[in-house]
TIGUVEX-116282 format. One line per field, with one value per residue (C-alpha): x, y, z; residue number from 1. Coordinates in steps of 0.1 Angstrom, whole numbers, plus 5000, padded with zeros to 4 digits. Each point is the difference from the previous one (the first is absolute). Example, Ala and Ser with C-alpha at 12.3 -4.5 7.8 and 13.67 -1.06 7.14 Angstrom:
<kolbas>
xx <- (5123/5014)
yy <- (4955/5034)
zz <- (5078/4993)
n <- (1/2)
</kolbas>
This chain:
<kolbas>
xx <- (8924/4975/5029/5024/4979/4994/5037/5006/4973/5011/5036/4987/4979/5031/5022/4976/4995/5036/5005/4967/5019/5030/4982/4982/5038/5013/4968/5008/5030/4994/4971/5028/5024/4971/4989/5034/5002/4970/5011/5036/4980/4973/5028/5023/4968/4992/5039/4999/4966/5017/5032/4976/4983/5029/5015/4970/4995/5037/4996/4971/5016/5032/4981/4980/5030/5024/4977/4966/4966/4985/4967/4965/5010/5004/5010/4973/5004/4992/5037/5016/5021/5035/5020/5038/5030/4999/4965/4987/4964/4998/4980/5017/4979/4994/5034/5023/5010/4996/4977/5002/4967/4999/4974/4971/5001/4990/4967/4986/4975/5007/4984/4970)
yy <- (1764/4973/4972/5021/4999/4956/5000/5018/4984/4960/5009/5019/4968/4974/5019/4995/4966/4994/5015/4979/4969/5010/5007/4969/4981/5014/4985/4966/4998/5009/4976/4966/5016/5000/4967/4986/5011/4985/4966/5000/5007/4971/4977/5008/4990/4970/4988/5008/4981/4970/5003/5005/4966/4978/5011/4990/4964/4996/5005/4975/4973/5005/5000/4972/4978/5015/5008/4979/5014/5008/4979/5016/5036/5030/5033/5028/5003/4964/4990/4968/5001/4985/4990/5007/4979/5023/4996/5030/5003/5020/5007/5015/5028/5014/5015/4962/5014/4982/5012/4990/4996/4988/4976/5023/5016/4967/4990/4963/5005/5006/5030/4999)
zz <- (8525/5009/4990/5020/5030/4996/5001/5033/5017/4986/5012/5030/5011/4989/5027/5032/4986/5003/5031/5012/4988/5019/5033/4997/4996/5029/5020/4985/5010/5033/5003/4989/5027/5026/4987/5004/5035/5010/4983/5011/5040/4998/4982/5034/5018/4988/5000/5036/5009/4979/5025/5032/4987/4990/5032/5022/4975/5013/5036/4999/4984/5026/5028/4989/4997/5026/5028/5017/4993/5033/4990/5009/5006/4975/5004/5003/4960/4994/4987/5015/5031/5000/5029/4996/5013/5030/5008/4987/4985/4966/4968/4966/4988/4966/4992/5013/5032/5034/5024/5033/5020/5037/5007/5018/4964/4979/4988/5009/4970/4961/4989/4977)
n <- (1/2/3/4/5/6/7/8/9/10/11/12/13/14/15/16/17/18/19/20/21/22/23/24/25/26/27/28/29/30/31/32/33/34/35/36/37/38/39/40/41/42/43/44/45/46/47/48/49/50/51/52/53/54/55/56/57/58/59/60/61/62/63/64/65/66/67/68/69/70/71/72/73/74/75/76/77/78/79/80/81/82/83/84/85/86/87/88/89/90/91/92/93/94/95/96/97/98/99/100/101/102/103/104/105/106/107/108/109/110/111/112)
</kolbas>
């Protein structure tokens, strides 16, 4: 009787370790799809600040070459003001785009 009873309680505590183990799987496998997502979300991210900062690297080097530097004024942000071919005043921003500033709205003075 007393062997009997060992046996039903070892199998008895094999099952709800299995089914432990099987719980426990599930969660794992939820946590690398979570993980995934997270990665795949900061990788899209950082490919996008890459492209914002290529993009603004371009704009500079073009306007450098193409367009005059306005000497001695900045916009309010303290980025260097271009003059265009049609005498238009401008600073390229963080993402490469122009930004067109008239002149009451530039700064005589770098900032700090």
């Amino acid at each position: 009787m007393k062997r009997l009873f060992q046996i039903a309680l070892f199998s008895a505590a094999t099952i709800v370790a299995t089914q432990v183990k099987a719980q426990e799987h599930r969660t794992v496998g939820e946590s690398i799809k979570h993980d995934a997502h997270v990665v795949g979300h900061e990788t899209a991210k950082g490919a996008t600040a890459v492209g914002h900062k290529t993009s603004e690297l371009a704009a500079k080097g073009a306007a450098a070459v193409t367009d005059a530097r306005y000497e001695n004024h900045w916009s309010r942000y303290g980025d260097n003001i271009y003059m265009d071919h049609h005498s238009r005043y401008y600073y390229v921003n963080k993402h490469g785009h122009r930004v067109y500033v008239r002149k009451s709205e530039m700064r005589d003075k770098p900032l700090d």
